[in-house]
C-alpha positions in Angstrom: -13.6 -26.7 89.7 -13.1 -26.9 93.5 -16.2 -27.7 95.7 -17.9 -24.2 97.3 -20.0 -22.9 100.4 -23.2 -24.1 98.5 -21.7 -27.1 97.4 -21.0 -28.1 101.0 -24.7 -27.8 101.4 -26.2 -29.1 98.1 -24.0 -32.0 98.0 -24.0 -31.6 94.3 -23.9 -35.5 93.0 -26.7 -38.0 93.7 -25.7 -41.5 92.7 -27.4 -44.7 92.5 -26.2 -47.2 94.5 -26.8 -51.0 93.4 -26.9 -53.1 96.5 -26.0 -56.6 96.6 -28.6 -59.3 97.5 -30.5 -57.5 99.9 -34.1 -57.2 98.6 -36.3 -59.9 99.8 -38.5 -59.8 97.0 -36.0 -59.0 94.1 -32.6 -61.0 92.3 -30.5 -57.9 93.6 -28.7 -55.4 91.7 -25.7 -57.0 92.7 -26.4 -60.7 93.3 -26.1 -61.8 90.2 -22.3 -62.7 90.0 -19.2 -60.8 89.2 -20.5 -59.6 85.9 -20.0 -60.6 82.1 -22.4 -62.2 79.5 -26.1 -62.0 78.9 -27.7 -64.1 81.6 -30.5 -66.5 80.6 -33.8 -65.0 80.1 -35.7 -65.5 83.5 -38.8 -67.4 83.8 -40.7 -65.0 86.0 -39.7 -61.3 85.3 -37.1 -60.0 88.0 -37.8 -57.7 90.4 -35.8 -54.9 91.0 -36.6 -52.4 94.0 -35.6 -49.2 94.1 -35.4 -46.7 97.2 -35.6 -42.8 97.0 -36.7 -39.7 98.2 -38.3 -38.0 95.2 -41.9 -36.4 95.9 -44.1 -34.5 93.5 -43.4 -33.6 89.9 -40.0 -35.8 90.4 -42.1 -38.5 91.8 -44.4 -38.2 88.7 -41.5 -38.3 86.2 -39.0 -41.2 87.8 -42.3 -43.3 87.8 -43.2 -42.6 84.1 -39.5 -43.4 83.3 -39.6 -46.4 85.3 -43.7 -47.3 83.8 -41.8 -47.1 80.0 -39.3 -49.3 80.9 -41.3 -51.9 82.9 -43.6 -51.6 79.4 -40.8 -51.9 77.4 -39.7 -55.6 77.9 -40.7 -58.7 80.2 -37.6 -59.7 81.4 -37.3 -57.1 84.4 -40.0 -54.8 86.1 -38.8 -52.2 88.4 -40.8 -51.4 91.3 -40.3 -47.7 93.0 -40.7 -47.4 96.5 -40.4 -43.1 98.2 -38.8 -43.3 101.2 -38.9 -40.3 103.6 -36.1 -37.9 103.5 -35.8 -37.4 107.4 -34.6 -40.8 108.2 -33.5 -42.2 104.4 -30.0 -42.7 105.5 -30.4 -44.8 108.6 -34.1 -46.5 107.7 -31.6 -48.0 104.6 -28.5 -48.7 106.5 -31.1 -50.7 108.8 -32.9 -52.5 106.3 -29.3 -53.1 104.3 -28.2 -54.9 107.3 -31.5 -56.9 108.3 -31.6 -58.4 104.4 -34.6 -56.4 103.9 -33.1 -53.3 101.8 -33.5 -52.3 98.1 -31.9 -54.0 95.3 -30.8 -49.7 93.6 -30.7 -47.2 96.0 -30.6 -42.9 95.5 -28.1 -41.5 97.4 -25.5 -39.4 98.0 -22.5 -40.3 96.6 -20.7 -39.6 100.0 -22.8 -42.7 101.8 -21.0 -45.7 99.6 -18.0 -45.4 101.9 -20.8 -46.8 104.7 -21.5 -49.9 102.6 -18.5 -51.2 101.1 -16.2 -52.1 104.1 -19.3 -54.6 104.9 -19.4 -55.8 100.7 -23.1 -54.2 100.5 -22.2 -52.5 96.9 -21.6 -54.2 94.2 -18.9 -53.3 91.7 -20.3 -52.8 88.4 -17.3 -51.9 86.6 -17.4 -55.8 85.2 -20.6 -55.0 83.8 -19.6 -51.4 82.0 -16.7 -52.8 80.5 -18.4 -56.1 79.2 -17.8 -56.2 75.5 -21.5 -57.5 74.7 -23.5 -55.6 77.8 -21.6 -52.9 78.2 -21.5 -49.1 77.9 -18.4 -48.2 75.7 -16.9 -45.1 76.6 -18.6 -44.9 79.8 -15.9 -42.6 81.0 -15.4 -40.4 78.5 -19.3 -40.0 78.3 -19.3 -39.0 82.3 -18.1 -35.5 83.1 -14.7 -35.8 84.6 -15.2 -34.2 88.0 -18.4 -36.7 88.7 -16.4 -39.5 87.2 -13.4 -38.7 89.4 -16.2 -38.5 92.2 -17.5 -42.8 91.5 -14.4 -43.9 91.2 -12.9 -43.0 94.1 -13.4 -45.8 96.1 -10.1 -48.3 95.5 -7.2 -47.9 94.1 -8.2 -49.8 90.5 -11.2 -47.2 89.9 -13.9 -49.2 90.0 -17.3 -48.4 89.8 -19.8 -48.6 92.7 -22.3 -46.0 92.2 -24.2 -44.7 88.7 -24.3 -41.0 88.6 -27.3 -40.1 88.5 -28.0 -36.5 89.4 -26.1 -33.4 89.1 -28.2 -30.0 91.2 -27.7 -26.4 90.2 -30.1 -23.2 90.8 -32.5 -22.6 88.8 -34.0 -19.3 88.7 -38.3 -19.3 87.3 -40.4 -16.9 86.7 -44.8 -16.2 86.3 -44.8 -14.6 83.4 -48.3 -14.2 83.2 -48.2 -12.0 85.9 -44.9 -10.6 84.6 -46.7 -9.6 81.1 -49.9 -8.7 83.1 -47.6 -5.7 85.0 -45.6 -5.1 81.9 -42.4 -6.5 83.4 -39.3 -8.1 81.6 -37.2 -10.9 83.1 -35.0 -9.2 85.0 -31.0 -9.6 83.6 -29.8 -8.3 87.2 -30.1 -8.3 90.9 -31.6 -4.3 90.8 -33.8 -5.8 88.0 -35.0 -8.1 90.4 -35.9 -6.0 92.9 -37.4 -3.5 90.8 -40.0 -6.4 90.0 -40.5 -7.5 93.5 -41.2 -4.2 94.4 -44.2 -3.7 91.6 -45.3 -7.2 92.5 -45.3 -6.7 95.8 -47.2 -3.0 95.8 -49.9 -4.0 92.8 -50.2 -8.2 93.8 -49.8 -7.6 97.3 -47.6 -10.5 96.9 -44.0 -11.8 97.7 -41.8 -11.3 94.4 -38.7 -13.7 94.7 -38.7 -16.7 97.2 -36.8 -20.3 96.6 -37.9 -24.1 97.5 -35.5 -24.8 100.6 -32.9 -24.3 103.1 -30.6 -25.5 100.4 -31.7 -23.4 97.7 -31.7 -20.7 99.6 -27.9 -21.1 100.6 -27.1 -21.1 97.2 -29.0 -17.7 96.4 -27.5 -15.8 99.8 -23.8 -17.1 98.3 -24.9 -16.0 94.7 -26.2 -12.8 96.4 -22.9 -12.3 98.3 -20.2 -13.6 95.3 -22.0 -11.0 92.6 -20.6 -8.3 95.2 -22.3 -5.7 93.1 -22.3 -1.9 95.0 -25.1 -0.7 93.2 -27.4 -3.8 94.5 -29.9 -3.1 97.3 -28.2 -2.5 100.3 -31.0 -4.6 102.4 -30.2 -7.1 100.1 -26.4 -7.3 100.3 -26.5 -7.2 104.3 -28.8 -10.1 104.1 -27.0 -11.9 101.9 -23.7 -11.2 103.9 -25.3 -12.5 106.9 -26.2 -15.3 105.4 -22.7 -16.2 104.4 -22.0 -14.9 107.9 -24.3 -17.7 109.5 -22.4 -20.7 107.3 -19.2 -19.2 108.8 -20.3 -19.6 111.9 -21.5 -22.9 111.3 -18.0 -24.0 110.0 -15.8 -22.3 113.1 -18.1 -24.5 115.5 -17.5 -27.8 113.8 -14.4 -29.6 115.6 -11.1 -29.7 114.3 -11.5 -33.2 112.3 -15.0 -32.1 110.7 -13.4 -28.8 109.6 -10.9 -30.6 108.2 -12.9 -33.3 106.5 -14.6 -30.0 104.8 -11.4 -28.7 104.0 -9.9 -31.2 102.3 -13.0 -32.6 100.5 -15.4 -29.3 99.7 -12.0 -27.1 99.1 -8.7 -28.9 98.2 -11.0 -31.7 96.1 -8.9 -34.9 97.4 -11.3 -38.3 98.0 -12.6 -39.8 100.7 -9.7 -42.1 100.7 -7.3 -39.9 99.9 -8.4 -37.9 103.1 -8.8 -41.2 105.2 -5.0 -41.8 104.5 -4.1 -38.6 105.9 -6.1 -38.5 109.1 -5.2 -42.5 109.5 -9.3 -43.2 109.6 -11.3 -45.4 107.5 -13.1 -44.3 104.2 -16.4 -45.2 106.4 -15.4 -43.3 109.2 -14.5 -39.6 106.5 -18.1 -40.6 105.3 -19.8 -40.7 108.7 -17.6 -37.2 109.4 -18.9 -35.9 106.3 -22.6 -36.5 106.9 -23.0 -35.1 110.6 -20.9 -32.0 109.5 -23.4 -31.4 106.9 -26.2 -32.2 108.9 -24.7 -29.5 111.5 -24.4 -26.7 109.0 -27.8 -27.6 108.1 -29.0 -27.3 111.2 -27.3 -24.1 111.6 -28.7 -22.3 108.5 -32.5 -23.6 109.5 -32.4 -22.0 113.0 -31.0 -18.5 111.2 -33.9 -19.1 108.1 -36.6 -19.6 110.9 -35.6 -16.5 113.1 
């Protein structure tokens, strides 16, 4: 399936990246050799840190995954440390660099490229193919596309980064207040707005919203792709405009970035496969990557906020 509008946007794969030896307090994900055999059981549990971004409910349920493990055995505790999402990517670069950074860090799967020319990621394809350690059929147990997407980096298809998380819309409803006005879920986008418009006129409320810039991309394309002549007409022109806006944002990137897009978000080719073409680094399509998003972004928050 090639990479879309929202894609470009949602930068659909998370992955976790194990860093090697740079925790102060920890062993390090990837300190620990180049893989193979069970290691000796430590005197002292190990400490593994681990950076990212979650907040709320996802806070609550990476910690009570992490508090089951830790409870689970005595021979590691993992200690999870939220990082804010403004500055995550160069507050970790920094701390990579100084020693100080995580031992497992959530990322996008985009970033690696930043840390392997300087051999800050550890390969862990040794340890997914050990015979005793292992996971068998790690590959086959991956979808192909996000497989395809970690192994990327060399030319032998090894490992760097653990998927980890895969993003999608999800559409929710109340419906306590749905059953309290006698509505149904609605199966289509004139459903919808037949709801909004009771909720608005009995609750005095707003009937559909979403979470984020982000999400909100994804509904406008939604909105725009369903291309349905009977929808609202307010609705279609503000979904169109929308789409409008991320069009714009793409015609003002320079000719590199819109490349970069092109050939990653469209035509599905690798970092290093794109690197190759434009003669540039893996590191340098990655750093490309990142500030056209970050532009587009910044594009679609100034047209949100009016």
């Amino acid at each position: 399936m090639k990479r879309n509008l929202s894609l470009v946007l949602a930068l659909i794969m998370a992955a976790a990246l194990v860093l090697g030896g740079c925790s102060s307090t920890g062993s390090g994900g990837g300190s620990g050799g180049s893989g193979g055999g069970t290691p000796d059981a430590p005197s002292e549990p190990v400490e593994v840190v681990v950076w990212h971004t979650f907040s709320d409910h996802q806070l609550e349920a990476f910690e009570a995954i992490v508090n089951d493990y830790n409870a689970s055995q005595s021979e590691v505790k993992v200690v999870s440390q939220t990082q804010a999402w403004d500055d995550f990517d160069e507050k970790l670069m920094q701390a990579v660099r100084n020693g100080t950074g995580p031992d497992i860090a959530l990322d996008y799967a985009a970033t690696v490229a930043n840390y392997l020319s300087d051999g800050f990621v550890a390969n862990l394809t040794p340890y997914i193919t050990d015979p005793e350690i292992g996971i068998e059929g790690f590959a086959d147990k991956v979808a192909p596309g996000i497989y395809r997407e970690a192994t990327q980096f060399d030319d032998a298809g090894s490992v760097y980064i653990m998927p980890v998380v895969t993003t999608g819309t999800v559409f929710y409803y109340n419906k306590t207040m749905y059953d309290e006005l006698g509505l149904s879920a609605p199966a289509t986008w004139d459903e919808l707005v037949s709801c909004c418009e009771k909720i608005k006129a009995e609750k005095g409320a707003v009937g559909f919203g979403f979470d984020n810039l982000v999400d909100g991309a994804q509904i406008g394309g939604l909105l725009w792709q369903s291309d349905n002549r009977d929808s609202d007409p307010e609705s279609r022109v503000d979904a169109q405009e929308l789409r409008q806006q991320l069009i714009e944002g793409i015609d003002a990137l320079n000719e590199q970035e819109r490349l970069v897009l092109s050939m990653y978000y469209y035509e599905n080719l690798t970092m290093k496969e794109i690197g190759g073409i434009l003669g540039v680094s893996e590191q340098r399509i990655g750093q490309i990557n990142r500030k056209l998003i970050q532009k587009l972004r910044d594009k679609l928050e100034r047209y949100m906020k009016g």
